[in-house]
KEROFI-62765 format. One record per atom (N, C-alpha, C): residue in one letter; x, y negated, z negated. Coordinates in steps of 0.02 Angstrom, whole numbers, plus 50000, padded with zeros to 5 digits. Atoms other than C-alpha are relative to their C-alpha. Example, Ala and Ser with C-alpha at 12.3 -4.5 7.8 and 13.67 -1.06 7.14 Angstrom:
// residues 2
a500455005950000;a506155022549610;a500454994050000;s499585005950003;s506845005349643;s499614994549963;
***
This chain:
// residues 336
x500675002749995;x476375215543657;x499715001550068;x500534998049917;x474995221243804;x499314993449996;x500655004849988;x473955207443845;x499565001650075;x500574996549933;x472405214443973;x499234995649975;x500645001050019;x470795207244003;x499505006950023;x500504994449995;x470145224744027;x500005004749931;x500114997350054;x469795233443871;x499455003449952;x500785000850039;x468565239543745;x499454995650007;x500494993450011;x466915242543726;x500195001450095;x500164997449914;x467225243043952;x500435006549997;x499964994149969;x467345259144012;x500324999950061;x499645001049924;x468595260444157;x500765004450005;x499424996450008;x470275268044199;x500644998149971;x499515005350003;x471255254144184;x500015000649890;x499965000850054;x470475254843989;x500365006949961;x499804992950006;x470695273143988;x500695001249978;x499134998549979;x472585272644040;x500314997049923;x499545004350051;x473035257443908;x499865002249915;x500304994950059;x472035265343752;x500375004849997;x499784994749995;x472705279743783;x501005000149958;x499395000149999;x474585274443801;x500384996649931;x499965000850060;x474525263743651;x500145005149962;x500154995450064;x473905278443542;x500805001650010;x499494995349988;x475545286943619;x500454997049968;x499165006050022;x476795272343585;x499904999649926;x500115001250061;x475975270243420;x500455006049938;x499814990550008;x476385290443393;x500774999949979;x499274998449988;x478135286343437;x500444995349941;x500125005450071;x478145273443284;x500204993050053;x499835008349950;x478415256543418;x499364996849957;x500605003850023;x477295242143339;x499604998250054;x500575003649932;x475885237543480;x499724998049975;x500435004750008;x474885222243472;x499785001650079;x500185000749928;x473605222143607;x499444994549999;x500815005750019;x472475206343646;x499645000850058;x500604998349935;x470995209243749;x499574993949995;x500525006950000;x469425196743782;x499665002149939;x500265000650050;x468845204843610;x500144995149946;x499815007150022;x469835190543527;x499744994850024;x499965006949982;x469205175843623;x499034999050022;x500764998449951;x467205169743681;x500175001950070;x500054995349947;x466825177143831;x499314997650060;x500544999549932;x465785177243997;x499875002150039;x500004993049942;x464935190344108;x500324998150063;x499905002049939;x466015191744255;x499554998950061;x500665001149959;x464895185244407;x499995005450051;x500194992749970;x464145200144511;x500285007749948;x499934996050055;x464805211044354;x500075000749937;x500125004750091;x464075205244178;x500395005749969;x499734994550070;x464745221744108;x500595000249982;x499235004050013;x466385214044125;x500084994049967;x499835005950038;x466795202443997;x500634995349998;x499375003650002;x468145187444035;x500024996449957;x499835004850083;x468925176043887;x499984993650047;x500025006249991;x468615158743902;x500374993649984;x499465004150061;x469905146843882;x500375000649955;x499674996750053;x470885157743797;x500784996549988;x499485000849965;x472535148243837;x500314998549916;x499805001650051;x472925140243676;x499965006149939;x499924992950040;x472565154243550;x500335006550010;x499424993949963;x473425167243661;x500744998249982;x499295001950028;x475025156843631;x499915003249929;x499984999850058;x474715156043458;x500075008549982;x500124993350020;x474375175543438;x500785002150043;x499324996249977;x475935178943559;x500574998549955;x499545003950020;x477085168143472;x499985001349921;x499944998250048;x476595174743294;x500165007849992;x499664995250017;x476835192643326;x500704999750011;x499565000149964;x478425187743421;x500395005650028;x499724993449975;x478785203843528;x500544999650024;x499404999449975;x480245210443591;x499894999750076;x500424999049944;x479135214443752;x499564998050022;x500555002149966;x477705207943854;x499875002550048;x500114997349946;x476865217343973;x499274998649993;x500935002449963;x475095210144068;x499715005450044;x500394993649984;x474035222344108;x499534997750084;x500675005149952;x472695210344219;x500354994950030;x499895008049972;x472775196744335;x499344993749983;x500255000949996;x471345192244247;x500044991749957;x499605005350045;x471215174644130;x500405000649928;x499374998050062;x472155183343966;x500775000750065;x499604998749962;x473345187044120;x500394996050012;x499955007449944;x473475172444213;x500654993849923;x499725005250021;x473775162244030;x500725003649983;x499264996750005;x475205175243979;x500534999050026;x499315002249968;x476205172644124;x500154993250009;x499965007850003;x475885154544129;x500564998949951;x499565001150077;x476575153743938;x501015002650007;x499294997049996;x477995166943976;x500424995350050;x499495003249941;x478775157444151;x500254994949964;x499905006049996;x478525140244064;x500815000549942;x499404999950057;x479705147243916;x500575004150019;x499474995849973;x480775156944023;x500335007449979;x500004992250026;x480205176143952;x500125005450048;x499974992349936;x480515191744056;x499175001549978;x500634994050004;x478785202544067;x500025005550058;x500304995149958;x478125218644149;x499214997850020;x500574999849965;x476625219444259;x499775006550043;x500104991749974;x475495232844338;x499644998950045;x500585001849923;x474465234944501;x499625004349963;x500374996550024;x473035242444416;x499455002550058;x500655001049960;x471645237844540;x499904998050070;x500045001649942;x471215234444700;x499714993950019;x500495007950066;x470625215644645;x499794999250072;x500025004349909;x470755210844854;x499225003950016;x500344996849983;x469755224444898;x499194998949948;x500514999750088;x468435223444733;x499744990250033;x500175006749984;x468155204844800;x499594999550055;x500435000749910;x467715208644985;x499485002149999;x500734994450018;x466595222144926;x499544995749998;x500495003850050;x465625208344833;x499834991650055;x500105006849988;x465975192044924;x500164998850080;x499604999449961;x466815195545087;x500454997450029;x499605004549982;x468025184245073;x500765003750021;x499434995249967;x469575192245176;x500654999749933;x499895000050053;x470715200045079;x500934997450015;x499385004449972;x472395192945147;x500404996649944;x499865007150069;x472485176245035;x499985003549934;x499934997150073;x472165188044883;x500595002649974;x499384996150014;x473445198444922;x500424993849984;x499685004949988;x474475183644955;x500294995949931;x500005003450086;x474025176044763;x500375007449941;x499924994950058;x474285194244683;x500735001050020;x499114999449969;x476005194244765;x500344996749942;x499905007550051;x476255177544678;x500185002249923;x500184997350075;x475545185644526;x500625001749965;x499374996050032;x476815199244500;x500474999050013;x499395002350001;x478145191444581;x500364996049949;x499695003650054;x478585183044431;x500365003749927;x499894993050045;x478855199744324;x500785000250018;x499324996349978;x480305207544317;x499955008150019;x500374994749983;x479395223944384;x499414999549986;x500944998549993;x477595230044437;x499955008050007;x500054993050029;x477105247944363;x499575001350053;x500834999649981;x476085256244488;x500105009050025;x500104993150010;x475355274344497;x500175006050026;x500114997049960;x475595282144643;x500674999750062;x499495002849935;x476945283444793;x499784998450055;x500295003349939;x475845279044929;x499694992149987;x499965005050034;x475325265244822;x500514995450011;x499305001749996;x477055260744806;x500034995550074;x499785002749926;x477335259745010;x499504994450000;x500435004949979;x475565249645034;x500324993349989;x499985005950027;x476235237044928;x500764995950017;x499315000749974;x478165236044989;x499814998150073;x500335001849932;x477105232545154;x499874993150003;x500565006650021;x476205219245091;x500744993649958;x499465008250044;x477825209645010;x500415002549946;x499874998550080;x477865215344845;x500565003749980;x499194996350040;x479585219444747;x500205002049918;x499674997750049;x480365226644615;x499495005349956;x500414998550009;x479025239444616;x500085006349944;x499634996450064;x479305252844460;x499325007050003;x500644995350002;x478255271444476;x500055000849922;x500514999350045;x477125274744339;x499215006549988;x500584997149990;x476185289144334;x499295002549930;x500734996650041;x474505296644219;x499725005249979;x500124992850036;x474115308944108;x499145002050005;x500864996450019;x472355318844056;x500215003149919;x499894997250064;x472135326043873;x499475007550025;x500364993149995;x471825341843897;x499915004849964;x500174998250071;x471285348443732;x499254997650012;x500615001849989;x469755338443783;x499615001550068;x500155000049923;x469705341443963;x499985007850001;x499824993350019;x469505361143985;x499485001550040;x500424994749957;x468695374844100;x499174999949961;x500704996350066;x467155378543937;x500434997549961;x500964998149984;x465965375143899;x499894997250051;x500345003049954;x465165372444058;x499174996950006;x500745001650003;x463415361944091;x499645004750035;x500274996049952;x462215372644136;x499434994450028;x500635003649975;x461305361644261;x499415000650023;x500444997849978;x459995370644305;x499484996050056;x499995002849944;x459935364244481;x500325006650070;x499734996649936;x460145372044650;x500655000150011;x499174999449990;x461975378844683;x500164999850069;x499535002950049;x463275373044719;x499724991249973;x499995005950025;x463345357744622;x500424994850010;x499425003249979;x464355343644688;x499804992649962;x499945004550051;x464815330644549;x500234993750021;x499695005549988;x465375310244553;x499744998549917;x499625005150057;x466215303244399;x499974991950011;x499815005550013;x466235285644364;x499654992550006;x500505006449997;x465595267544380;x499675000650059;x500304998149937;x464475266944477;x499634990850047;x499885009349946;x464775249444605;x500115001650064;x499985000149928;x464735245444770;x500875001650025;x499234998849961;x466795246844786;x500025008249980;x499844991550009;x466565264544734;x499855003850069;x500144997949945;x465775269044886;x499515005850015;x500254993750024;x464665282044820;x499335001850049;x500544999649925;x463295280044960;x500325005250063;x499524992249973;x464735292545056;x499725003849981;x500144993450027;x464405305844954;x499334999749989;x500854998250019;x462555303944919;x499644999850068;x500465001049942;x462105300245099;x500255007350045;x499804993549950;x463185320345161;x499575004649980;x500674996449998;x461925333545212;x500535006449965;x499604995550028;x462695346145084;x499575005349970;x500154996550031;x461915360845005;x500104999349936;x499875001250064;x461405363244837;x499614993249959;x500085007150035;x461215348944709;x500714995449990;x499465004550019;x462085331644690;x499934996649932;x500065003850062;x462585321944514;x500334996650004;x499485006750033;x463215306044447;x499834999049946;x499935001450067;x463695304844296;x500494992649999;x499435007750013;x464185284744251;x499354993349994;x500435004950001;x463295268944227;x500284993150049;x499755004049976;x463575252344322;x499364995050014;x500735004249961;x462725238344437;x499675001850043;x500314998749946;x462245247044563;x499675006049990;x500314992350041;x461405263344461;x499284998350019;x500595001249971;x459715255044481;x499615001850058;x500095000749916;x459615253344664;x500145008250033;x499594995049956;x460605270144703;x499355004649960;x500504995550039;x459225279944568;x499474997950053;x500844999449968;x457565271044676;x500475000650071;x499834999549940;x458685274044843;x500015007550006;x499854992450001;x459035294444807;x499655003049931;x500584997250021;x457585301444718;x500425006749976;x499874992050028;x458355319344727;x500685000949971;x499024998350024;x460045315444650;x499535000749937;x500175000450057;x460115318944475;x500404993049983;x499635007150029;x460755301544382;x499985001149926;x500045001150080;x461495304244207;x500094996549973;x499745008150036;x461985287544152;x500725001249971;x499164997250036;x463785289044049;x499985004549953;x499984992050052;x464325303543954;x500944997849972;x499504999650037;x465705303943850;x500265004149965;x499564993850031;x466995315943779;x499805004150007;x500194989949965;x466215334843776;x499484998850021;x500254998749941;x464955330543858;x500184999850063;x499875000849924;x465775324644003;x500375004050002;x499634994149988;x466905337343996;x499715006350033;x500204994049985;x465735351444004;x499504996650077;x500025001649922;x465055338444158;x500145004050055;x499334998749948;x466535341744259;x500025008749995;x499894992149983;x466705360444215;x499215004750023;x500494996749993;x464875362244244;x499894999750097;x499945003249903;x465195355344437;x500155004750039;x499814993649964;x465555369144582;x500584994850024;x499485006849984;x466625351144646;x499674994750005;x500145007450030;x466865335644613;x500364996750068;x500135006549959;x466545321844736;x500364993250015;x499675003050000;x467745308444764;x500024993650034;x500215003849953;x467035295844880;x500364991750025;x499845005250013;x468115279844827;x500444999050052;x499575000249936;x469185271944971;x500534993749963;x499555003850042;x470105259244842;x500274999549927;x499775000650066;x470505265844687;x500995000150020;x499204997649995;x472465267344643;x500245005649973;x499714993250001;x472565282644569;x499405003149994;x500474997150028;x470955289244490;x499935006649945;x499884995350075;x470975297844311;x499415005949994;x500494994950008;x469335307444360;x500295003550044;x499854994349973;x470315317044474;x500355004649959;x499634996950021;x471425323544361;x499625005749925;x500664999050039;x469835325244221;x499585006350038;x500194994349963;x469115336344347;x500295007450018;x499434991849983;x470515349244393;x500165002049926;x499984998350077;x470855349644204;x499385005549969;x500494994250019;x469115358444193;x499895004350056;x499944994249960;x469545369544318;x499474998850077;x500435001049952;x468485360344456;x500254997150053;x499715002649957;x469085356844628;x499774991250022;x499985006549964;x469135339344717;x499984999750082;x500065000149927;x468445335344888;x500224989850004;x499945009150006;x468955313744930;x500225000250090;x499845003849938;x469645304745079;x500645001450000;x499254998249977;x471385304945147;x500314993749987;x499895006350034;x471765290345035;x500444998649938;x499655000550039;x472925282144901;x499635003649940;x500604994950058;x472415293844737;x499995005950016;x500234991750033;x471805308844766;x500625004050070;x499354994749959;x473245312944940;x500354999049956;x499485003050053;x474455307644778;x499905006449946;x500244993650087;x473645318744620;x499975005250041;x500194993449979;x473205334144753;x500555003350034;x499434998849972;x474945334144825;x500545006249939;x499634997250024;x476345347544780;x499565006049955;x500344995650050;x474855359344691;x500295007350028;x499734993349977;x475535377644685;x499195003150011;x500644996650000;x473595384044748;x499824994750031;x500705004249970;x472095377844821;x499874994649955;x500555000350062;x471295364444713;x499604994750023;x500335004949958;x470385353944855;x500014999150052;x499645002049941;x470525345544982;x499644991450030;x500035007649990;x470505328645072;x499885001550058;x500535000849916;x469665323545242;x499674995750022;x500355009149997;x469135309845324;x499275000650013;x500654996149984;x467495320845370;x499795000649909;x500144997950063;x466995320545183;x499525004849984;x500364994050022;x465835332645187;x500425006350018;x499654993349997;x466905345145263;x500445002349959;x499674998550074;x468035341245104;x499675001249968;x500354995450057;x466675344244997;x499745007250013;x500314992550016;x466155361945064;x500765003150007;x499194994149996;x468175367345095;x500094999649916;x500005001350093;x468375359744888;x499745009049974;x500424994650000;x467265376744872;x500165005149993;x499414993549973;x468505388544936;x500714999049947;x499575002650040;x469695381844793;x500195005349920;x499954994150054;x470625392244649;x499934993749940;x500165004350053;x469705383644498;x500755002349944;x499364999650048;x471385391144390;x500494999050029;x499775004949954;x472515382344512;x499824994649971;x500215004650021;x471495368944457;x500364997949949;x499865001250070;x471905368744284;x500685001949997;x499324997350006;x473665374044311;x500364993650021;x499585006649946;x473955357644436;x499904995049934;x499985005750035;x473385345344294;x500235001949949;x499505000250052;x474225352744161;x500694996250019;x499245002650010;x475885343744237;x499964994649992;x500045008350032;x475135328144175;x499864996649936;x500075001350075;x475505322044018;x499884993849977;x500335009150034;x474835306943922;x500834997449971;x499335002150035;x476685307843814;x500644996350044;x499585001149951;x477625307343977;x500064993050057;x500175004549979;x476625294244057;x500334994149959;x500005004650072;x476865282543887;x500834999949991;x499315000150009;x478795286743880;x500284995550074;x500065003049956;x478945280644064;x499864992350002;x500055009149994;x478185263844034;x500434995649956;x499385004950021;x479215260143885;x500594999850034;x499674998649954;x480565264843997;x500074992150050;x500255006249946;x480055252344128;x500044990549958;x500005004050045;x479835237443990;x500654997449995;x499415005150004;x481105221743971;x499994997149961;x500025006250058;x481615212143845;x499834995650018;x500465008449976;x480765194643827;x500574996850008;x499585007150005;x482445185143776;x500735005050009;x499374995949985;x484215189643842;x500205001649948;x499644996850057;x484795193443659;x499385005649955;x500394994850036;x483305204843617;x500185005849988;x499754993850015;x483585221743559;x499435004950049;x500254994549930;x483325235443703;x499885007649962;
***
């Protein structure tokens, strides 16, 4: 059983990753139950309605855990499906898995500036109660072995690349080069970086969010596509000269890998994510810099088939074999 309060209809990585991994486990014939806040009422998260949290879900969550009765439990969120999961599991004395998905500390300050210390401090809490915390990345990894956190388990992330591909490219018919940004588009993204570097050419964002409004009447000459999905966004990314990376708190980022898949380099920061996915490439296929613009015009100089050669070593099957892997029985006599 995967209990997450991130899920369908939201658009995100976190939904990306678990959708995804399902389909895989499903593939592999494993039964998955997954409960999201589409089971329970709901309420726009505050400063981000497009996030939907379950309300009081505490009692029916039992009920739904306790009738499929899994062999496994793994919480996706620290969110309230999260929170009641591990509540339920400690009080009955279940093993579970847990994942660092997000940068919740960071995603808070952005918004509220409440230091992010005490968060960490609670998300410690959180996963300390697991019997492992899945998380994406090896620099990742260290941050968090810094910060406290044990029994930490790598986890890495695929791309489908059947969907992801060099062509068809967009023809944007815009001044070249074209330098692209993927994804929500919020203040923890950071995307005011990349839209505020004096770069040649034209800039795009493709994504929707809360802060799309403001960033459209703030940058007139960007283009703003709102969200795109499957071949279109595909031929997005392969329509890009490079793709833009601007985020200073994701944990891994699945549009990097979405990007080199269509043969398009990556310019970012010298940050958890993209020094992680751009590492060990046999070729050019980016580059990182704390000067971000000078990563986006070196990105430039990049072997776009390199590109597509580096994200082929990431598989959705491999990812999905890995986490069952990682996964504990609920009750010492369960079957492993």
């Amino acid at each position: 059983m995967i209990v997450t309060d991130a899920w369908t209809p939201q658009v995100n990585g976190v939904v990306r990753t678990m959708t995804t991994v399902v389909a895989e486990l499903r593939a592999m014939r494993h039964v998955v139950e997954v409960v999201g806040p589409d089971r329970f009422r709901t309420f726009p998260c505050p400063t981000y309605p497009d996030i939907a949290l379950s309300l009081l879900p505490r009692r029916r969550l039992i009920r739904i855990i306790e009738e499929f009765s899994p062999d496994a439990l793994h919480i996706v969120t620290e969110g309230p499906l999260g929170l009641a999961a591990r509540s339920w599991a400690r009080r009955r004395g279940f093993a579970f898995t847990t994942a660092f998905h997000t940068r919740f500390a960071e995603y808070v300050h952005a918004r509220t500036r409440i230091p992010v210390a005490p968060i960490y401090a609670w998300m410690r809490r959180f996963h300390g109660a697991g019997s492992g915390t899945m998380v994406a990345t090896a620099s990742l990894r260290d941050e968090l072995v810094r910060r406290g956190f044990r029994n930490i388990r790598p986890w890495t992330r695929g791309v489908d690349l059947s969907l992801f591909k060099p062509e068809p490219r967009e023809d944007w018919d815009l001044p070249r080069p074209v330098f692209l940004y993927v994804g929500r588009v919020a203040v923890e993204k950071n995307i005011t970086a990349f839209l505020d570097l004096d770069l040649p050419g034209s800039k795009v964002v493709v994504g929707g969010g809360p802060q799309l409004a403001s960033l459209q009447r703030d940058y007139p000459k960007v283009l703003f596509t709102g969200p795109r999905y499957g071949e279109a966004l595909a031929c997005a990314y392969a329509g890009a000269d490079a793709f833009v990376f601007p985020s200073l708190t994701d944990t891994f980022g699945l549009v990097l890998l979405e990007s080199l898949a269509c043969g398009t380099p990556v310019a970012a920061y010298p940050v958890t994510g993209p020094k992680d996915v751009l590492a060990d490439a046999a070729g050019k296929v980016g580059a990182v810099n704390a000067d971000l613009r000078l990563a986006a015009l070196e990105a430039l100089q990049a072997d776009r088939a390199a590109c597509r050669a580096h994200a082929e070593r990431f598989s959705w099957r491999a990812c999905a074999e890995i986490f069952l892997s990682h996964l504990v029985p609920m009750r010492a006599d369960a079957p492993r």
